[in-house]
VOVO-294522 format. One line per 2 residues: their letters; for each residue x, y, z of N, C-alpha, C. Coordinates in Angstrom, 1 decimal, decimal comma. Example, Ala and Ser with C-alpha at 12.3 -4.5 7.8 and 13.67 -1.06 7.14 Angstrom:
BEGIN
as = 13,2 -5,7 7,8 12,3 -4,5 7,8 13,2 -3,3 7,8 | 12,8 -2,2 7,1 13,7 -1,1 7,1 12,9 0,0 7,9
***
This chain:
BEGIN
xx = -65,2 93,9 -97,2 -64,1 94,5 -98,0 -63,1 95,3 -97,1 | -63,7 95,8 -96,5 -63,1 96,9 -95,4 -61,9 95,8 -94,3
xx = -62,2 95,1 -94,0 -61,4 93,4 -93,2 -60,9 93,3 -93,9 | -60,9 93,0 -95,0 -59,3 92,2 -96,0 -58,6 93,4 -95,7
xx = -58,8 94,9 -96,1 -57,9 95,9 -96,4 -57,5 95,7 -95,1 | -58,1 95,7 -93,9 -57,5 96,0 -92,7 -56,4 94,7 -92,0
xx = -56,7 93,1 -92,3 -56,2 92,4 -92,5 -55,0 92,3 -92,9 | -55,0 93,1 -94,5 -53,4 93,3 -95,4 -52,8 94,1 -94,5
xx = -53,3 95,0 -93,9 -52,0 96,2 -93,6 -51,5 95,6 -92,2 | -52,8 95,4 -91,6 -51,9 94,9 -90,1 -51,2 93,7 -90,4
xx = -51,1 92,8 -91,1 -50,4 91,6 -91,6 -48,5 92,6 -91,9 | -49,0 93,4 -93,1 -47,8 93,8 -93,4 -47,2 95,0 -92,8
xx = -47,6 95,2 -91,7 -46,9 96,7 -90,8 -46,2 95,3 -89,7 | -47,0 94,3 -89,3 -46,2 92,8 -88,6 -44,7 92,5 -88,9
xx = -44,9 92,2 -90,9 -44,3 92,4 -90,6 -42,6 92,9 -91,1 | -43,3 94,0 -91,2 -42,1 95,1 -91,0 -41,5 95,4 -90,0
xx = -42,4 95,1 -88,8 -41,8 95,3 -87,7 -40,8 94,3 -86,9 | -41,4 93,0 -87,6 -40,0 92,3 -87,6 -38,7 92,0 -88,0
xx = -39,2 92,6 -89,1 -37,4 92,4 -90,6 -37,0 93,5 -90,0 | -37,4 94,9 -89,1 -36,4 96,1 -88,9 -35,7 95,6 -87,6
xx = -36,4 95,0 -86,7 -36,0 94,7 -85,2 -34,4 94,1 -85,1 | -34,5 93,2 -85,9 -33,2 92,4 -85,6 -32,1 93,5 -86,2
xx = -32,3 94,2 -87,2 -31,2 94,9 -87,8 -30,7 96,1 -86,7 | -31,8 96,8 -86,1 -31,3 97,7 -85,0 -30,8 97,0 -83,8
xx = -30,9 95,8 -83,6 -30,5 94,9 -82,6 -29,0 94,5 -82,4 | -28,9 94,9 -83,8 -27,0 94,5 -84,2 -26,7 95,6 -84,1
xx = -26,9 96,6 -84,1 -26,1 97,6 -84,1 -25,7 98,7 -82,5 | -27,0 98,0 -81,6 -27,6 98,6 -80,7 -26,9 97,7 -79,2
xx = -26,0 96,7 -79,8 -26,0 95,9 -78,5 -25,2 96,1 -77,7 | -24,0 97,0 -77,7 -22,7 97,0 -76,8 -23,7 97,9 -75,8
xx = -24,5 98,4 -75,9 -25,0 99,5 -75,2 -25,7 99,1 -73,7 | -26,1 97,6 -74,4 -26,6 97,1 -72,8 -25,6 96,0 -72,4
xx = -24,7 95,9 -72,4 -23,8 94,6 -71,4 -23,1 95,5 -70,6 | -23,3 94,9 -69,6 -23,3 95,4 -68,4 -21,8 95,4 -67,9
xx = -20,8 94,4 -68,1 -19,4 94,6 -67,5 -18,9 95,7 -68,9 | -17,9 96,4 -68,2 -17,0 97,7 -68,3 -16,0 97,1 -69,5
xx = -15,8 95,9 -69,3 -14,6 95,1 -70,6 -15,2 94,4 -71,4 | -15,9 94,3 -71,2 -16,6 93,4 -72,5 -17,7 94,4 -73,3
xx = -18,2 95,4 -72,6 -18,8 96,8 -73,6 -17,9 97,2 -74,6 | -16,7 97,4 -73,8 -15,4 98,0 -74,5 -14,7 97,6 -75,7
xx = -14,8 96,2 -75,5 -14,2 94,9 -76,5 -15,7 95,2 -77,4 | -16,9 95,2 -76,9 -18,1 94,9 -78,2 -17,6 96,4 -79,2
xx = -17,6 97,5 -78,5 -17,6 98,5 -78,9 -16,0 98,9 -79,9 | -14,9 98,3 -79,6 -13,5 97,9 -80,6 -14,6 97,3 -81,7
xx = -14,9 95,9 -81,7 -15,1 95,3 -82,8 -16,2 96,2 -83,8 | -16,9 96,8 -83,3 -17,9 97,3 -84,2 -17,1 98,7 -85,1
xx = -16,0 99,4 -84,1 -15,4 100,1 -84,9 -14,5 99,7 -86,2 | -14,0 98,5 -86,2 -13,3 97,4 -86,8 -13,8 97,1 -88,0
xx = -14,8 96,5 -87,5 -15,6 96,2 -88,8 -16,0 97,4 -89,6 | -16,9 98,4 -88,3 -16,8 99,8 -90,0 -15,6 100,6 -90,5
xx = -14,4 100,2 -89,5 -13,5 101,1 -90,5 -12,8 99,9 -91,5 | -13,1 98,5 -91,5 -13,1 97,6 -92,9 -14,2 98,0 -94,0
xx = -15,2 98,4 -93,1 -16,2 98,8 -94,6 -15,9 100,1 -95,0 | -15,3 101,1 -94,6 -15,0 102,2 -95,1 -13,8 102,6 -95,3
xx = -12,9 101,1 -95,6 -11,3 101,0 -96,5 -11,1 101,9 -97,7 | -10,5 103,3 -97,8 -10,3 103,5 -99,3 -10,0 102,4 -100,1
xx = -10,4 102,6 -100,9 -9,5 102,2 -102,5 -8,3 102,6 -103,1 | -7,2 101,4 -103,7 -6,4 101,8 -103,6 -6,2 102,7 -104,8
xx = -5,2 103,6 -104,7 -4,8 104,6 -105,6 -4,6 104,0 -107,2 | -5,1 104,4 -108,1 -4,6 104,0 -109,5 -3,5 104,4 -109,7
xx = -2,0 103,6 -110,9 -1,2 104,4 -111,1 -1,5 105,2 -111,9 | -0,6 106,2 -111,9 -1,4 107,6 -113,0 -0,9 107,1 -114,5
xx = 0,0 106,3 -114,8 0,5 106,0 -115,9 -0,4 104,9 -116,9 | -0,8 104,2 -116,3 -2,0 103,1 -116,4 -3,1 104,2 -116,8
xx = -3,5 104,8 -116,0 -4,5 105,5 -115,9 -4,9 106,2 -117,1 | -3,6 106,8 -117,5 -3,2 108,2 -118,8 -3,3 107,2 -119,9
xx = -2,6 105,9 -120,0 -2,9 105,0 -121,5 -4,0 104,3 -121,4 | -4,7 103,6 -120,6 -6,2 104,0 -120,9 -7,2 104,6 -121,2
xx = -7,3 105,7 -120,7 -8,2 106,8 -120,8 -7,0 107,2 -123,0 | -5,9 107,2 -122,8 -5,6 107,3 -124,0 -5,9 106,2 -125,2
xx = -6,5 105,0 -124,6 -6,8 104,1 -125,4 -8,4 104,2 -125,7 | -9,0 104,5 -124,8 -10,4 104,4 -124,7 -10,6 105,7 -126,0
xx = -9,9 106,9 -125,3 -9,7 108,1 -126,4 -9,9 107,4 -128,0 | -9,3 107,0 -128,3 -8,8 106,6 -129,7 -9,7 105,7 -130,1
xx = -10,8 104,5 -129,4 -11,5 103,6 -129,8 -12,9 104,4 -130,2 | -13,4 105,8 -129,7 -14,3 106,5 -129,3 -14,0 107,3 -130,7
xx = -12,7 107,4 -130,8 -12,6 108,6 -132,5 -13,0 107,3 -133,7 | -12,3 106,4 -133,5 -12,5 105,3 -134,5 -14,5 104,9 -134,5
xx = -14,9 104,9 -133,5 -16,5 104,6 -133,7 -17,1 105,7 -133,9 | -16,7 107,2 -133,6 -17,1 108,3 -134,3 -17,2 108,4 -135,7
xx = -15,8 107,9 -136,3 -15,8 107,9 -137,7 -16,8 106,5 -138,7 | -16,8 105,6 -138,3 -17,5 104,7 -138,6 -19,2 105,1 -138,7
xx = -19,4 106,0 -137,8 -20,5 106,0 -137,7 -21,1 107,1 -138,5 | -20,2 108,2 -138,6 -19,8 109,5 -139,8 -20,5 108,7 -141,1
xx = -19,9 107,7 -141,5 -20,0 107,5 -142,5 -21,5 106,2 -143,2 | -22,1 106,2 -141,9 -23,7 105,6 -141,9 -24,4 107,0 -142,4
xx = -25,1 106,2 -143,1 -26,5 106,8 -143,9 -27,4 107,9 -143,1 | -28,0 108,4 -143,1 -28,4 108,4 -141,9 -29,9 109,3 -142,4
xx = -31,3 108,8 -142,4 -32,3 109,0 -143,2 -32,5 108,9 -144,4 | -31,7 107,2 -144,8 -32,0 107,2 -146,1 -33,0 106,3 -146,1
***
């Protein structure tokens, strides 16, 4: 019994140790190439890409914004009152 348990875990610490490896491998690589211009160029592109993943969003117009939130307002009174008027422990 003691073998299976010990079987499962070294099986599954394997492999975890493989599905983490490659992910720190992407992130970790400008750090070993060896020429001075092509570190440089790896090291651009990775800033690139996270300042694409960390793009604000664009601004809402505030006028859009005010008659929605005014519209949602008024659909929220209308289901208040509908529901006012259910039974309620009969």
């Amino acid at each position: 019994m003691d073998t299976t348990l010990l079987k499962f875990a070294l099986s599954a610490l394997i492999l975890l140790a493989v599905s983490v490896a490659p992910a720190a491998a992407v992130e970790q690589n400008c750090r070993f190439i060896q020429a001075k211009p092509d570190r440089e160029a790896c090291y651009k592109r990775q800033e690139e890409e996270l300042a694409a993943k960390r793009k604000p969003v664009a601004p809402i117009d505030n006028g859009k914004a005010f008659e929605s939130a005014r519209q949602m307002r008024q659909d929220d009174e209308a289901v208040y009152r509908s529901i006012n008027n259910i039974c309620r422990g009969c």
